[in-house]
C-alpha positions as semicolon CSV with decimal commas, in nm:
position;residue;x (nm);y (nm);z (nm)
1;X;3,011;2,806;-0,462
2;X;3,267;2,715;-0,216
3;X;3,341;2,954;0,066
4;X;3,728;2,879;0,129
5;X;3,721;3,172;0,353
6;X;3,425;3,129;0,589
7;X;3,491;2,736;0,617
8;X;3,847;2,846;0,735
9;X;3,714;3,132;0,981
10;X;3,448;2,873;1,124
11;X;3,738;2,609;1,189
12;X;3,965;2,913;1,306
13;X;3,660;2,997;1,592
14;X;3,665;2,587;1,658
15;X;3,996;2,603;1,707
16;X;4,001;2,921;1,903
17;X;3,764;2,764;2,158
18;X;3,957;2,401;2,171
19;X;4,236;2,641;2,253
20;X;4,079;2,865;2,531
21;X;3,994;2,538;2,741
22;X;4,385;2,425;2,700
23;X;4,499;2,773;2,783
24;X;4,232;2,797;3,095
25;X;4,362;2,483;3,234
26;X;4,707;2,559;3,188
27;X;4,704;2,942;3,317
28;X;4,576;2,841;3,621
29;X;4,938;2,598;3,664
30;X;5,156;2,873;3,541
31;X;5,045;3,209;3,528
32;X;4,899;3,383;3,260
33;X;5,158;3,645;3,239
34;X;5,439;3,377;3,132
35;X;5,199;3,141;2,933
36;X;5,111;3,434;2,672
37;X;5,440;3,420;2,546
38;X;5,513;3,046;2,553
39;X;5,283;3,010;2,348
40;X;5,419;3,187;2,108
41;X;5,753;3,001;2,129
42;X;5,597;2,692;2,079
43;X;5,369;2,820;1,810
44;X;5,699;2,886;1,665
45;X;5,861;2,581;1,708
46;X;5,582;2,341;1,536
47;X;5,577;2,558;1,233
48;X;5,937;2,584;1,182
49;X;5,900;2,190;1,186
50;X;5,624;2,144;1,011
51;X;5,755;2,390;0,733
52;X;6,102;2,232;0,745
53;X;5,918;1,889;0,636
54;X;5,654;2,025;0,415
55;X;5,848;2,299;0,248
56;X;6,202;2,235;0,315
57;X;6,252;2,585;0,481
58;X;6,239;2,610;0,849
59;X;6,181;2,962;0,814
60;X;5,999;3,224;0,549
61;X;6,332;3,292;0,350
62;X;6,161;3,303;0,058
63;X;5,923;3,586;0,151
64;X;5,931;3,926;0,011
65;X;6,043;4,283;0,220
66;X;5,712;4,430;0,201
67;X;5,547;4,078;0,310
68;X;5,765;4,085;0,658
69;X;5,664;4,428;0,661
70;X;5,308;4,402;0,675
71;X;5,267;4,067;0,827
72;X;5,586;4,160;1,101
73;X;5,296;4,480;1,172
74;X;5,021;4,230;1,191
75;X;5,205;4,030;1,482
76;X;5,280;4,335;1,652
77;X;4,958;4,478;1,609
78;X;4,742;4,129;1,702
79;X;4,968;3,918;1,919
80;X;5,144;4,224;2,133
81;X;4,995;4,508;2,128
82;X;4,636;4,367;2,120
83;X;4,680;4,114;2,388
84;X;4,880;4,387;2,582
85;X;4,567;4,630;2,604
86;X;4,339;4,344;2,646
87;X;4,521;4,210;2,928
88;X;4,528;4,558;3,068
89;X;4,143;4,622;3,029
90;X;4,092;4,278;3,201
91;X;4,262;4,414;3,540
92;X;4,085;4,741;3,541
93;X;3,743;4,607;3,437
94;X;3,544;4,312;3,523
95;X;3,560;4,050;3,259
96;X;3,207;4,091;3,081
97;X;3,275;4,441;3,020
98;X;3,646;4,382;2,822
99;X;3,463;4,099;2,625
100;X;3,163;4,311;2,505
101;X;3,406;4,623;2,411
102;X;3,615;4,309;2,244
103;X;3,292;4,229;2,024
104;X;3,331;4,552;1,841
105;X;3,651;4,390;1,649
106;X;3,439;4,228;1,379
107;X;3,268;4,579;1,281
108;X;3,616;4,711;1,315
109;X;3,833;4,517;1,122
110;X;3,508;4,543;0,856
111;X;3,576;4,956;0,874
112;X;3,912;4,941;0,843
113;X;3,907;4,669;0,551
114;X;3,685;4,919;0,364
115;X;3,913;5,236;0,440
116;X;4,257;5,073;0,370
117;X;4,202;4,814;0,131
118;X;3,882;4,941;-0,075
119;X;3,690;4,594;0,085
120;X;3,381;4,734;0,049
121;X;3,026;4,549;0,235
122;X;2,668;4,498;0,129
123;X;2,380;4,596;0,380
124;X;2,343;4,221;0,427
125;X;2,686;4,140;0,507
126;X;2,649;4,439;0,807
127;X;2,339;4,308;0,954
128;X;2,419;3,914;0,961
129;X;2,733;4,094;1,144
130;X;2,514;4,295;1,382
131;X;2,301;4,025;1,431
132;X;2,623;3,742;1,495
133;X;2,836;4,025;1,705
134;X;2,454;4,084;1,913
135;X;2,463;3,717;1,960
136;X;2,783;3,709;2,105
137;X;2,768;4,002;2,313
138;X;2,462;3,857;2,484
139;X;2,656;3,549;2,577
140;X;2,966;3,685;2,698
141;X;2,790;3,968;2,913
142;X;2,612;3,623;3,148
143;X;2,641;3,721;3,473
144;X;2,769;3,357;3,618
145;X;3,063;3,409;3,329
146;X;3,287;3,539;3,593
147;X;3,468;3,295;3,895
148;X;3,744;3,439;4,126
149;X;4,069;3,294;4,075
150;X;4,001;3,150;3,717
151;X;4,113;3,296;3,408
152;X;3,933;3,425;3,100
153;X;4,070;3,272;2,760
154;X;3,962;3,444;2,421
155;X;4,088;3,398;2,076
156;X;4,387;3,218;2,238
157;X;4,467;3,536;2,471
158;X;4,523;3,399;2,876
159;X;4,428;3,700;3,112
160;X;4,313;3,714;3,453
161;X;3,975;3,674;3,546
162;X;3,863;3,938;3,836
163;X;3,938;3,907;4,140
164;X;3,689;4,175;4,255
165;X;3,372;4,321;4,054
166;X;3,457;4,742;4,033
167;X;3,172;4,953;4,133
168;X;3,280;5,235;3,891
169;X;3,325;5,161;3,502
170;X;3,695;5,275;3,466
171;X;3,735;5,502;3,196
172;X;4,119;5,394;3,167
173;X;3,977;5,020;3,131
174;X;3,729;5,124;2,846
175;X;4,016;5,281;2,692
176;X;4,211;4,942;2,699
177;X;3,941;4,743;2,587
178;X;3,894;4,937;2,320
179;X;4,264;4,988;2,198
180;X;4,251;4,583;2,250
181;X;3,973;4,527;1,989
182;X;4,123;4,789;1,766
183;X;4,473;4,590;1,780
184;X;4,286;4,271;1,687
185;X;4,112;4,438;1,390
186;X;4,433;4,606;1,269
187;X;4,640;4,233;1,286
188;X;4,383;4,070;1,061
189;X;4,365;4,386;0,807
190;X;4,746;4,402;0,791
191;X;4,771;4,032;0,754
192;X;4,525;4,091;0,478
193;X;4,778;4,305;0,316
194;X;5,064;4,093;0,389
195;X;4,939;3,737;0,244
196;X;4,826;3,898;-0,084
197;X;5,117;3,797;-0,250
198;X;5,244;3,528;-0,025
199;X;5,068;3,200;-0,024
200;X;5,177;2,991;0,234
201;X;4,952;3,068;0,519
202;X;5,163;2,856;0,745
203;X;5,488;3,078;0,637
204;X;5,282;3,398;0,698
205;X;5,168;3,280;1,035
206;X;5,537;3,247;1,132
207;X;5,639;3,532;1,026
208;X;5,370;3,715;1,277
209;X;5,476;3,452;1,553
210;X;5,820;3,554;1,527
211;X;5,689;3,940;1,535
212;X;5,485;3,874;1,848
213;X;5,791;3,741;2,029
214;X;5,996;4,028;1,952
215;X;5,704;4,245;2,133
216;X;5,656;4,014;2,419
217;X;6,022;4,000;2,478
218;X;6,040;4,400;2,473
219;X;5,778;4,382;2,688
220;X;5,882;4,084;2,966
221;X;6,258;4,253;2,982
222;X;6,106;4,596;3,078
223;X;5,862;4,469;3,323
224;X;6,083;4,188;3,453
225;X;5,877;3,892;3,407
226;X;6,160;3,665;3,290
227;X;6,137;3,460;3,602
228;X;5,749;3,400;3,596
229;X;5,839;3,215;3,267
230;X;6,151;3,032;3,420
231;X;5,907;2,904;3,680
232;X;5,622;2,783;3,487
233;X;5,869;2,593;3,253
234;X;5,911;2,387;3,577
235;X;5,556;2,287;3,555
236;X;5,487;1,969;3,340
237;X;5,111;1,930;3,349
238;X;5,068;2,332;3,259
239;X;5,350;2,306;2,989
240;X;5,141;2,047;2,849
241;X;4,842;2,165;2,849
242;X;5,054;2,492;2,683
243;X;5,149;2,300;2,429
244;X;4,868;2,114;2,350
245;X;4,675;2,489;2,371
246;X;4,959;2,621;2,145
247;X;4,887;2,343;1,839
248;X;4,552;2,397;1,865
249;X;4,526;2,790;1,863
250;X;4,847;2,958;1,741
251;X;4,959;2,724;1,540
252;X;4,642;2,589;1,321
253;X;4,388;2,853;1,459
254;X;4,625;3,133;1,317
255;X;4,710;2,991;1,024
256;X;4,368;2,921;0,928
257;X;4,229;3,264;1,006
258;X;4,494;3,388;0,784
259;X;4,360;3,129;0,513
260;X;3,995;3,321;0,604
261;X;4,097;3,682;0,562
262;X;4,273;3,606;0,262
263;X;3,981;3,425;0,058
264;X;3,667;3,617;0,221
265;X;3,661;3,993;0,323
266;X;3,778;4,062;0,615
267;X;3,487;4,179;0,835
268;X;3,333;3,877;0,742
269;X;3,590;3,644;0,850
270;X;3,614;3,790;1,180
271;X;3,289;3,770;1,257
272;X;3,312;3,426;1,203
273;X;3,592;3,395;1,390
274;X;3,418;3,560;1,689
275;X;3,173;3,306;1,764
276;X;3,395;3,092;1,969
277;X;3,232;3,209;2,306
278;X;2,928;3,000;2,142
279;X;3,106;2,716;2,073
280;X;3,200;2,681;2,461
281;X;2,851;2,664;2,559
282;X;2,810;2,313;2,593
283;X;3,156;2,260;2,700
284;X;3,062;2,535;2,989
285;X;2,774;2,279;3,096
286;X;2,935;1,986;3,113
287;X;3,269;2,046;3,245
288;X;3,193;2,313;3,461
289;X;2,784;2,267;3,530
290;X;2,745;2,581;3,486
291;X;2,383;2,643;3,375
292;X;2,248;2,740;3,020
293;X;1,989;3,059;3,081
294;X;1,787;3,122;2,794
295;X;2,045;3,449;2,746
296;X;2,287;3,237;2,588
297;X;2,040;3,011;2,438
298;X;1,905;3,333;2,219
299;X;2,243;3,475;2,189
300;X;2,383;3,162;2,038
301;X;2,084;3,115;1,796
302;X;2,132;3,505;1,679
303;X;2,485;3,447;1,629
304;X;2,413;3,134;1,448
305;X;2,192;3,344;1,215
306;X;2,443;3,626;1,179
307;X;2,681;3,350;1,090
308;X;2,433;3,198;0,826
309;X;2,372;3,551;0,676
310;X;2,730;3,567;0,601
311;X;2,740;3,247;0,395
312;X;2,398;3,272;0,234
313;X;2,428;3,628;0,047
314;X;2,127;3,684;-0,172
């Protein structure tokens, strides 16, 4: 049997994590206020080339109402609103706390799967996803995980690292966090619904992008962040490293995990998808010497194992 769905979701989490050390590198050049939304412009940009060549189309014409509907919700839901709260959570907690509140996304995308589109779970599929989201959680809750000044980059999302640890838990900051992981469970069901009868993954994926610009523009012309992003356009090692962060993540990372929710079910695919904390691991101790404590050693072998329970189903 060949598992189209997890292979994509396990190249969506590689490319997730190639992505996070582009975006790292580059948010500390430009910001990571203005760098959330380039990347969505230039997201943009290489699919409306690459579909121009492949398909002839520079943009989804050919897609269905109800398909800009849903996916047009999806890139609201994942790209705007889900960064928004995340980024949020990340100023009024400390780092590990937003990430494990962000590791209930896989269970909820999995609940909301089953309530919306009938995608109903086995009692293996939930514990190789307990035992790959306990995996994670262990991993991104390390202590040394957290470096004044740096920034934090997950599933392709830029936010500030802290600049301070809080002594209180923020309740306003849970809140966030929470709202954040709901957003990114809610943009992978609705893409769900949205690719069922659209399949061109890279079409769908624009269709989101172009979604999750019209939120982040909303969003930059209230706050008046417009010259934040005039500034780090100035910047030519960060816009590279933007760019090269952009191809990588939004632009084959997205399209793939659309490829994974639409041949797997969905909690399944985001579990997956989650792991890319993991994957940084050895990137963590070589570029940055940072050491590996038998924490993350245990925590990537259980995610590992989640992640093998969710190919292998007896």
């Amino acid at each position: 049997m060949i598992y189209v769905g997890e292979i994509a979701a396990l190249g969506t989490a590689f490319c997730w994590a190639g992505s996070s050390l582009s975006f790292t590198a580059a948010g500390k050049r430009i910001g990571s206020v203005p760098l959330n939304i380039i990347r969505l412009f230039m997201a943009f940009g290489m699919l409306s080339a690459y579909l121009w060549i492949v398909r002839g189309l520079p943009l989804p014409t050919d897609a269905s109402a109800d398909t800009w509907f849903w996916l047009g919700l999806s890139g609201l839901a994942g790209f705007t609103f889900g960064d928004l709260f995340l980024f949020r959570a990340l100023v009024l907690l400390e780092a590990r706390m937003a990430m494990l509140i962000m590791t209930l996304s896989p269970p909820m995308a999995a609940i909301m799967a089953w309530v919306a589109l009938g995608e109903g779970l086995g009692p293996w599929s939930w514990l190789g996803i307990a035992t790959t989201v306990g995996g994670v959680a262990l991993v991104v809750t390390e202590r040394h995980a957290d470096s004044p000044g740096s920034v934090v980059a997950q599933r392709g999302i830029v936010v500030p690292r802290d600049r301070h640890v809080p002594r209180r838990i923020s309740p306003a900051g849970v809140a966030m966090a929470g709202l954040g992981a709901i957003g990114q469970a809610a943009g992978l069901v609705l893409s769900k619904k949205g690719i069922a009868s659209y399949d061109d993954a890279a079409a769908a994926t624009q269709i989101r992008c172009i979604a999750g610009i019209a939120g982040f523009v909303v969003l930059f012309t209230i706050a008046g962040w417009w010259p934040r992003v005039t500034k780090a356009l100035r910047h030519r090692s960060g816009m590279g490293l933007a760019m090269l962060g952009s191809a990588i993540g939004p632009f084959i990372g997205v399209t793939l995990s659309l490829v994974a929710v639409r041949n797997a079910p969905t909690g399944i695919a985001a579990t997956i998808m989650a792991i890319s904390p993991i994957l940084l691991i050895p990137t963590a101790a070589w570029i940055h010497k940072e050491r590996i404590t038998w924490r993350a050693v245990a925590g990537a072998f259980l995610a590992v194992g989640g992640v093998a329970m969710l190919f292998v189903q007896p």
